[in-house]
C-alpha positions, 0 to 999 in steps of 0.5 A: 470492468475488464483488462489485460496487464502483460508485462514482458522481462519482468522480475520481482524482488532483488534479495540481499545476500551480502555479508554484514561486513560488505557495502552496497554496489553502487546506483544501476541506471534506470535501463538496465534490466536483469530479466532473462528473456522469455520472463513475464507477468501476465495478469487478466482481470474481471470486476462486476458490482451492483448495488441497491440504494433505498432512501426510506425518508429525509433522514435515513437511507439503506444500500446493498452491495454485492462485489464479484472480481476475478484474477487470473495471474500467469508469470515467470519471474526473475528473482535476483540475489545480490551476492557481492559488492561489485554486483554479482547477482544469483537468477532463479526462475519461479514460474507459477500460475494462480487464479483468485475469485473474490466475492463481497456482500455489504448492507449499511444503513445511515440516518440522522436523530436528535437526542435533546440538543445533541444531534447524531449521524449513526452508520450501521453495517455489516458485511461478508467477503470470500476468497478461494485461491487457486494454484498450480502446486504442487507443478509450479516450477522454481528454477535455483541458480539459473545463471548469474549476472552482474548489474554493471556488465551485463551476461546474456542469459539463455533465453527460458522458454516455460512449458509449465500448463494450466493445472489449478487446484484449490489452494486455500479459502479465506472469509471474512465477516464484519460488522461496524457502528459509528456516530457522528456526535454534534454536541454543540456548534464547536465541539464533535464526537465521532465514536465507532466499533468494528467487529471483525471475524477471519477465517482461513481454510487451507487445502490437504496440499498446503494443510503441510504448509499452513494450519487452519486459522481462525481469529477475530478482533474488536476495534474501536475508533474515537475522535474529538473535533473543536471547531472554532470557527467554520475554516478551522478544526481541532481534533485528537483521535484514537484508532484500531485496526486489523488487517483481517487477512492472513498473509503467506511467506514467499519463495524468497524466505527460508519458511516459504509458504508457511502461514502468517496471521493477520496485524493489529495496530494502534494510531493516536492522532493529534492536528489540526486543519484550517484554511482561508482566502485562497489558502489551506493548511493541514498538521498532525503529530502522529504515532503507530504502533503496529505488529513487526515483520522481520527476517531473520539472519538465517532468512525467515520471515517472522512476526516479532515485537511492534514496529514504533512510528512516530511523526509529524506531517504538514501540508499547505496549498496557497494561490499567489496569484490567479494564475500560480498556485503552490502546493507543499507537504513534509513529514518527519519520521522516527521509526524504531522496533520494540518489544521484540525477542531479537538483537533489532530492538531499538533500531531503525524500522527497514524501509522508513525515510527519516524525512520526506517532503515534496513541493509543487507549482501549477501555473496557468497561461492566460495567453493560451487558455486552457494550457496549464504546467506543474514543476515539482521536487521530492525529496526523501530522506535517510532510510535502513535497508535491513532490521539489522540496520547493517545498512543505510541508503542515503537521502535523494532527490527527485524533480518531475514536470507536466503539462495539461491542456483542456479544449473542446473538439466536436463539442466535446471536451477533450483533456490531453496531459503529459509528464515527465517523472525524474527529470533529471534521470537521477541514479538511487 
């Protein structure tokens, strides 16, 4: 698979440099853009796989698989800086070139055994990927206090014209090495174990040019998962289930922060899950009562981003479909969140995680003509709750709610069938 993305009059973040003391500006309409001309981002993509499926008996089957994609990325973003109140916003211009090439090799084995009554289904694997970035550091350009702007009365910028070349250089590589078993466990026709573990190992090498920015990092993580399922009957599910994870990757700070390009290692997190789902005769229904408890990023007053304490999450989601009729189905889903720092070394602990509504729910209608088969409509709602803007909790954005509308209509031209569809996101054009 190939494809070419190019955006034009692109920007990238908008950064707040408000004093505590000051609240935000208002809503800006959806069409206005605060690029200057001759900003971009243009990125080329290339994705080869193939694989190898072997299927040794009834029961047990083995697959290879390599991956191999590459990205190259060319961009002038804008990065804005909210200065004020009446929407005075700083441009800065960050023109840089970077390619990645990524390669992954998995070979998984699966099959079915019986030990006495208890039946298993065993997954084995393991698997190896490999990134090499590559950058035009140290030639990128970032160009501080480009011109200013204002979201309400716009100014027109000079027009930026990049003579930036494509001159790469090895950046860092990073690699990774997993393996991971899991057993479905059936112990009985009610009762269900899934037991799995994952062993993971990073590696992240950087080059002599970014050695100044960021050290050599190794580090690994051993990850179990657990799950226990209590089946009823055959429509409904029980289950409370237990997970680890690592990110296994390293992340590096951006142009924004004042610690730009240092090194931050990868996340571990922790999820406990308790719900059910069920369904019946042209209905279904899921719930889970959930919490996460994941490493936290935080910025800092003076600007740095740092990793600091965990991130709390804890909720409840619900999500349930029903066909009224043959023709009109509704679709539903809602989820209630408490998000909150802890164990952190900073004046955050306690308060609400940045960028977490506090409710979220959405609800959707489907109906189908039968005068004009083929011809079907969707009219929903989202609704979003409450949500901090910073780790400070200096801020709050307040709840919204957003309606959208789509038709599809499938037929058959040249004995082939053709699907057409349309929709039409925030029907109502609201500000938020």
């Amino acid at each position: 698979m190939y494809s070419d993305r190019l955006t034009e009059n692109s920007w990238t973040t908008m950064n707040n440099n408000l004093d505590s003391s000051e609240s935000l500006p208002d809503t800006v309409s959806g069409t206005r853009s605060i690029a200057p001309e001759g900003t971009f981002d243009d990125y080329k993509n290339i994705v080869a796989l193939t694989s190898l499926n072997w299927d040794i008996d009834e029961t047990w089957s083995v697959r290879f698989e390599y991956d191999y994609s590459k990205n190259e990325t060319r961009w002038v973003k804008t990065l804005a800086y909210l200065e004020n109140s009446t929407g005075d916003i700083d441009i800065a211009l960050y023109d840089q070139y970077f390619d990645v090439n990524y390669d992954q090799v998995q070979v998984q084995a699966n099959g079915e055994f019986d030990t006495g009554s208890i039946s298993h289904s065993l997954l084995v694997g393991a698997s190896y990927q490999k990134s090499t970035t590559y950058r035009n550091d140290p030639d990128r350009k970032v160009t501080w206090g480009y011109g200013t702007d204002n979201l309400y009365d716009p100014v027109d910028l000079t027009a930026y014209n990049s003579t930036l070349e494509d001159n790469l250089s090895l950046a860092w590589t990073d690699k990774q090495e997993s393996f991971y078993v899991s057993d479905f466990i059936s112990l009985t026709d009610e009762w269900e174990v899934l037991l799995g573990i994952r062993g993971t190992q990073i590696e992240h090498t950087p080059s002599e040019y970014f050695s100044s920015y960021q050290a050599y990092n190794e580090d690994s993580a051993v990850t179990p998962t657990a799950a226990l399922m209590y089946k009823p009957d055959m429509n409904t599910t029980y289950y409370v289930s237990y997970v680890e994870s690592f990110e296994g990757t390293t992340s590096y700070v951006g142009e924004t922060y004042a610690n730009a390009d240092e090194l931050l290692p990868p996340l571990e997190s922790l999820q406990y899950e308790l719900g059910v789902k069920t369904a019946g005769d042209g209905w279904s229904m899921t719930s889970a009562l959930f919490r996460i408890e994941r490493g936290a990023t935080l910025v800092t007053d003076d600007n740095y981003l740092i990793q600091d304490g965990l991130s709390i999450y804890q909720g409840f989601e619900f999500s349930a479909a029903w066909e009224v009729t043959d023709n009109l189905s509704l679709y539903g889903d809602l989820m209630l969140l408490d998000a909150t720092y802890d164990k952190t070394n900073t004046a955050v602990e306690g308060n609400d995680v940045a960028g977490t509504p506090s409710e979220q729910f959405s609800i959707q209608t489907n109906y189908d003509f039968d005068a004009i088969p083929g011809l079907a409509i969707n009219l929903g709602a989202k609704h979003f709750g409450k949500t901090t803007l910073d780790s400070n909790n200096n801020w709050e954005l307040p709840a919204y709610n957003l309606f959208y509308a789509g038709a599809s209509y499938n037929t058959t031209l040249y004995d082939k069938s053709l699907t057409i569809i349309g929709s039409v996101d925030n029907l109502f054009d609201k500000e938020f």
